[in-house]
N, C-alpha and C positions, 0 to 999 in steps of 0.2 A: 504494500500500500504506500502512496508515494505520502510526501507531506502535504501537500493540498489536499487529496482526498481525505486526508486524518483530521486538517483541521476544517474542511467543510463537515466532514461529519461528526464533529465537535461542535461546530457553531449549532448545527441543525439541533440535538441534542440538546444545545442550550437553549433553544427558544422554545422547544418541545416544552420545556421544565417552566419557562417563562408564563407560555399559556397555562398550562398545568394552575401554577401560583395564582396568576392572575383570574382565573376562575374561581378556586379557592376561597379568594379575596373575594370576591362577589360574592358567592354562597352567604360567608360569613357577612358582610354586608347586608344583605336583602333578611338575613336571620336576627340582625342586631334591629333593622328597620321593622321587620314582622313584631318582635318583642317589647320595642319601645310603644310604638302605637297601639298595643294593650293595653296599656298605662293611662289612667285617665287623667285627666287635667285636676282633679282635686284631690288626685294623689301625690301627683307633682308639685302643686302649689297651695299646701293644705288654705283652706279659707285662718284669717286671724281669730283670737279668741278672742268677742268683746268683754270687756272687765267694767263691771258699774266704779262709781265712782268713791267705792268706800273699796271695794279692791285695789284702786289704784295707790291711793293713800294708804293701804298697809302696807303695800307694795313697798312706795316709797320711807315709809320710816323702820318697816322691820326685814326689807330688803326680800330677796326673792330664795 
């Protein structure tokens, strides 16, 4: 086998592996995008808790 045929068939090889990954990477991708958008928005972004106005002042003199 001369040297050019070894490293065409070295390069070829590498891109083989390239698509291989880069597929991969997608799978994992489109898996990360499936599982987030389960996620609802007010799990994400709990609502605040409102506090009356007599919780706030314990709040503030006996700390939290």
């Amino acid at each position: 086998m001369s040297k050019t045929d070894r490293s065409q068939l070295l390069l070829n090889m590498l891109k083989s592996e390239e698509r291989k990954d880069s597929q991969q990477v997608e799978q994992i991708k489109k898996s990360y995008i499936k599982e987030i958008s389960k996620i609802s928005k007010e799990e994400m972004f709990p609502k605040p808790i409102k506090l009356t106005l007599w919780q706030k002042i314990k709040i503030i003199l006996l700390g939290k």
